[in-house]
C-alpha positions in Angstrom: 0.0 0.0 0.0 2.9 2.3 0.7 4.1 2.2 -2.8 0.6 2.8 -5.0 -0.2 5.4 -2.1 0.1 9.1 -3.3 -0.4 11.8 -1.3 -3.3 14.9 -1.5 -0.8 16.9 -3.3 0.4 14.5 -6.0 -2.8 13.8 -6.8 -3.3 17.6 -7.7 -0.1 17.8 -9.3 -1.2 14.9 -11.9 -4.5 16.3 -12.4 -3.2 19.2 -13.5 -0.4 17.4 -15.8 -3.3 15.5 -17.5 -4.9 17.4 -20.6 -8.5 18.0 -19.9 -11.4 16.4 -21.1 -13.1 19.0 -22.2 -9.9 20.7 -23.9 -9.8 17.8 -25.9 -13.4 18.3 -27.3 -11.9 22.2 -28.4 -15.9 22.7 -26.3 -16.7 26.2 -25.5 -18.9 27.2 -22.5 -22.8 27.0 -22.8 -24.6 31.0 -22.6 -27.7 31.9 -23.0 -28.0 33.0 -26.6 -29.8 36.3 -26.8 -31.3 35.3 -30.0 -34.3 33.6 -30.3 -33.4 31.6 -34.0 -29.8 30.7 -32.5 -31.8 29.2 -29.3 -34.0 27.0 -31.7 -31.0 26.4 -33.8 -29.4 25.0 -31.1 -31.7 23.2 -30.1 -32.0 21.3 -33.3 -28.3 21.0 -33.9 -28.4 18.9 -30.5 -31.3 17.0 -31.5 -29.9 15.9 -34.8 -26.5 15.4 -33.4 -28.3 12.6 -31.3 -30.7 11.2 -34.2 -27.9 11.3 -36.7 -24.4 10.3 -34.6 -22.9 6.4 -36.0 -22.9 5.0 -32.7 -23.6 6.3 -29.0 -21.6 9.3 -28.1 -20.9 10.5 -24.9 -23.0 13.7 -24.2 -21.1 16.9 -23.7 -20.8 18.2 -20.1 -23.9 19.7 -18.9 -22.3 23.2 -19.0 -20.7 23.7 -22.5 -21.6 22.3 -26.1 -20.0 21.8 -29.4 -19.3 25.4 -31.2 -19.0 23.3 -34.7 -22.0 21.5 -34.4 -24.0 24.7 -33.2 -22.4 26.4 -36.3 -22.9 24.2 -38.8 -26.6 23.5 -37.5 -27.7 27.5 -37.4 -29.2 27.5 -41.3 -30.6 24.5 -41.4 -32.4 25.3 -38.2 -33.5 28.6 -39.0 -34.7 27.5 -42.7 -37.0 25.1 -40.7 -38.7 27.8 -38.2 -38.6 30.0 -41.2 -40.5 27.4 -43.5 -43.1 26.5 -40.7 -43.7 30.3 -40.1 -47.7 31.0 -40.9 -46.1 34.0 -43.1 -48.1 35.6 -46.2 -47.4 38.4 -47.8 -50.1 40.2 -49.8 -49.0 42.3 -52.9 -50.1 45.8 -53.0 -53.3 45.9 -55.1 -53.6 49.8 -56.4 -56.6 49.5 -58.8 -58.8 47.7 -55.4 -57.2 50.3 -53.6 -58.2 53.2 -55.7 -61.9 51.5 -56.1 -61.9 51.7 -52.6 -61.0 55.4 -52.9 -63.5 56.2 -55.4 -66.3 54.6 -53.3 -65.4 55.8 -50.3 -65.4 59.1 -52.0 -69.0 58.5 -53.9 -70.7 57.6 -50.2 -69.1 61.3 -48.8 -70.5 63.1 -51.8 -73.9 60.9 -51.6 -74.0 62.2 -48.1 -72.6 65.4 -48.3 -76.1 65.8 -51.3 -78.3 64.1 -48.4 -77.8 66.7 -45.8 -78.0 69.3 -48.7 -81.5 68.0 -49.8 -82.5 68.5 -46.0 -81.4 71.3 -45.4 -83.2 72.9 -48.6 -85.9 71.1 -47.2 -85.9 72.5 -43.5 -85.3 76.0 -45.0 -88.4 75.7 -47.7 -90.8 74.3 -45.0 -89.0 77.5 -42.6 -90.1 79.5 -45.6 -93.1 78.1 -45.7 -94.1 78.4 -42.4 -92.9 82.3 -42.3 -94.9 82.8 -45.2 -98.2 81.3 -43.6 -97.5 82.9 -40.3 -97.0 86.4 -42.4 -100.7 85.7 -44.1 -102.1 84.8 -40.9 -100.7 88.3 -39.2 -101.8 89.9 -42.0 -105.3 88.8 -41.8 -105.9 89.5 -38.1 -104.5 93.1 -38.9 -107.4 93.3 -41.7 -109.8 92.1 -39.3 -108.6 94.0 -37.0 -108.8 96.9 -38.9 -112.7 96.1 -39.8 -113.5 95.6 -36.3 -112.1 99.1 -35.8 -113.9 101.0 -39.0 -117.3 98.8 -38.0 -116.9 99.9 -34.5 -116.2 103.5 -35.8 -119.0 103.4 -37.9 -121.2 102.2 -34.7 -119.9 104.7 -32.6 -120.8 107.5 -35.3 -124.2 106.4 -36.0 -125.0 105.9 -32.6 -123.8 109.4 -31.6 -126.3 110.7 -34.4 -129.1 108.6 -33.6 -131.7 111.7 -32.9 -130.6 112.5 -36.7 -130.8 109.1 -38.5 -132.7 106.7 -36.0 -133.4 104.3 -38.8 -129.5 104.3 -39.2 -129.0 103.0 -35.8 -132.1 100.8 -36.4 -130.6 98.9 -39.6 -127.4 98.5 -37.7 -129.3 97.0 -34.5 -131.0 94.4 -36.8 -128.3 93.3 -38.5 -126.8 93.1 -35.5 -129.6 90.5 -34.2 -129.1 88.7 -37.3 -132.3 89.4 -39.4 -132.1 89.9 -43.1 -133.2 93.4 -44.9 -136.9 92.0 -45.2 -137.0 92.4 -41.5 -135.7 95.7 -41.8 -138.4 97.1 -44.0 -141.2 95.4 -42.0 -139.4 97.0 -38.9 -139.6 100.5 -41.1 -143.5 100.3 -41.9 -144.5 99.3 -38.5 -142.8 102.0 -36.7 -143.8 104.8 -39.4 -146.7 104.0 -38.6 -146.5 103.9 -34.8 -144.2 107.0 -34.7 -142.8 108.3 -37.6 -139.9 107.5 -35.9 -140.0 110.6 -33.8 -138.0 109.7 -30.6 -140.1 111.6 -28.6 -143.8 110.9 -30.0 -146.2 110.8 -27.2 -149.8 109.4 -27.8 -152.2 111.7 -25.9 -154.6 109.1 -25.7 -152.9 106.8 -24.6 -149.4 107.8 -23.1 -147.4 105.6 -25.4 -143.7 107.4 -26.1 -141.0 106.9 -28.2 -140.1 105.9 -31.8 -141.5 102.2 -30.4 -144.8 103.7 -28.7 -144.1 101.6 -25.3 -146.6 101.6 -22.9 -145.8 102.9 -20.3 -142.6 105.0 -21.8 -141.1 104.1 -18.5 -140.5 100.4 -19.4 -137.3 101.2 -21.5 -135.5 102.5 -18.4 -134.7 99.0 -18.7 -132.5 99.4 -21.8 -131.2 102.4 -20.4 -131.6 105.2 -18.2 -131.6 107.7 -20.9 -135.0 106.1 -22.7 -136.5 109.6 -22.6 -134.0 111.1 -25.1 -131.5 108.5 -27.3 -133.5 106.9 -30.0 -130.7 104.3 -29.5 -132.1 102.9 -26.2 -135.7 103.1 -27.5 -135.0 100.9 -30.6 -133.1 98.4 -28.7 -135.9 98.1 -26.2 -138.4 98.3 -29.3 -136.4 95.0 -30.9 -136.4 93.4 -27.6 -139.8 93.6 -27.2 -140.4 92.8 -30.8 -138.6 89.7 -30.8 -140.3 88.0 -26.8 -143.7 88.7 -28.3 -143.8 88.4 -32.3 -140.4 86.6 -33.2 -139.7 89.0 -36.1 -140.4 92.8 -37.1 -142.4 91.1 -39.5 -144.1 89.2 -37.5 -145.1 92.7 -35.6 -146.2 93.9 -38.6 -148.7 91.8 -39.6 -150.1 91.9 -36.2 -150.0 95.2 -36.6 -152.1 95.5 -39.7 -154.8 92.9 -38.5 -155.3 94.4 -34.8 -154.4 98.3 -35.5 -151.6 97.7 -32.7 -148.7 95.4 -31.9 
């Protein structure tokens, strides 16, 4: 035993005498590889190194690999990833392209003649509601102005009834709605009665007025001044003429069967 014995520090000594295993393999140490094709590459190289190798090899040490094999195995790797790639280039197609344009541009101008159209339409019916609001202004301002001149008229004729009573009586009829055939009954039965004298008295009888009432005092009830506006006596007269006969002419041919209405 004392003569194959050899001490901690021969040992060392002839390990480092012997060439290494590794140097032997010219191997360089294993790095991540930044690139993602070398990684694959690599990967494949080692693969096929085992699939393809004549007999069993020895593996290389867990922490370095064979540069020539990695080398040699790079483009046929990467041909392989690049082959498999779902890749598909499309050539540039101007004429679709410029179809596309030139529909794309017809739809803006189709559009663009849309909101034209309604908005010659909003302004027309705008237009067209001005106008008709206009025409309706314009006609309450002519029938306003009527009102005015008729009421102006009335206001005149009343204010000369004493002069023209039978003035103030066509306006009272037409007023009531009766036609001119009422009027010229209305005209004959108080010629008759009064002459149309505002202040005709009957001495027999005490009737007064262009109407005759009897009493004069009922047409306080049309207004207090009965004794002296022939206005007040003919609208009493009317009233009276319409609760008992219906119509002047109605009046009237009482009045020329009975001598009195």
């Amino acid at each position: 035993m004392a003569e194959h014995y050899v001490g901690r520090h021969r040992r060392a000594e002839a390990a480092q005498s012997r060439p290494s295993a590794s140097g032997r393999r010219s191997g360089v140490v294993f790095r991540p590889l930044l690139h993602a094709g070398a990684t694959v590459a690599l990967a494949s190289a080692t693969v096929g190194g085992y699939l393809t190798a004549a007999g069993p090899a020895a593996p290389a040490g867990p922490d370095t690999v064979d540069a020539a094999s990695v080398t040699m195995a790079q483009p046929t790797a990467l041909g392989r990833l690049i082959s498999m790639a779902p890749a598909k280039v499309t050539a540039f197609d101007a004429a679709a392209a410029d179809h596309e344009l030139s529909a794309a541009s017809r739809d803006l101008v189709a559009r663009g003649a849309t909101v034209a159209a309604g908005n010659a339409a909003a302004a027309e019916a705008k237009a067209a509601a001005d106008t008709q609001a206009a025409a309706a202004a314009e006609a309450e301002r002519q029938a306003a102005a009527e009102r005015a001149a008729r009421d102006a008229q009335r206001a005149n004729i009343l204010a000369n009834a004493q002069k023209d009573p039978k003035a103030v009586a066509a306006l009272m009829v037409a007023e009531r709605g009766w036609g001119d055939a009422q009027f010229t009954c209305l005209v004959k039965l108080w010629t008759k009665e009064s002459n149309w004298r505002w202040n005709a008295t009957n001495r027999s009888s005490g009737a007064y007025g262009i109407p005759q009432s009897l009493p004069g005092s009922k047409m306080a009830t049309a207004g207090a001044d009965w004794r002296t506006n022939p206005a007040t006596q003919i609208k009493w007269g009317l009233g009276y003429i319409a609760n008992r006969y219906g119509t002047p002419c109605g009046a009237w041919a009482h009045s020329v069967r009975s001598n009195w209405y």
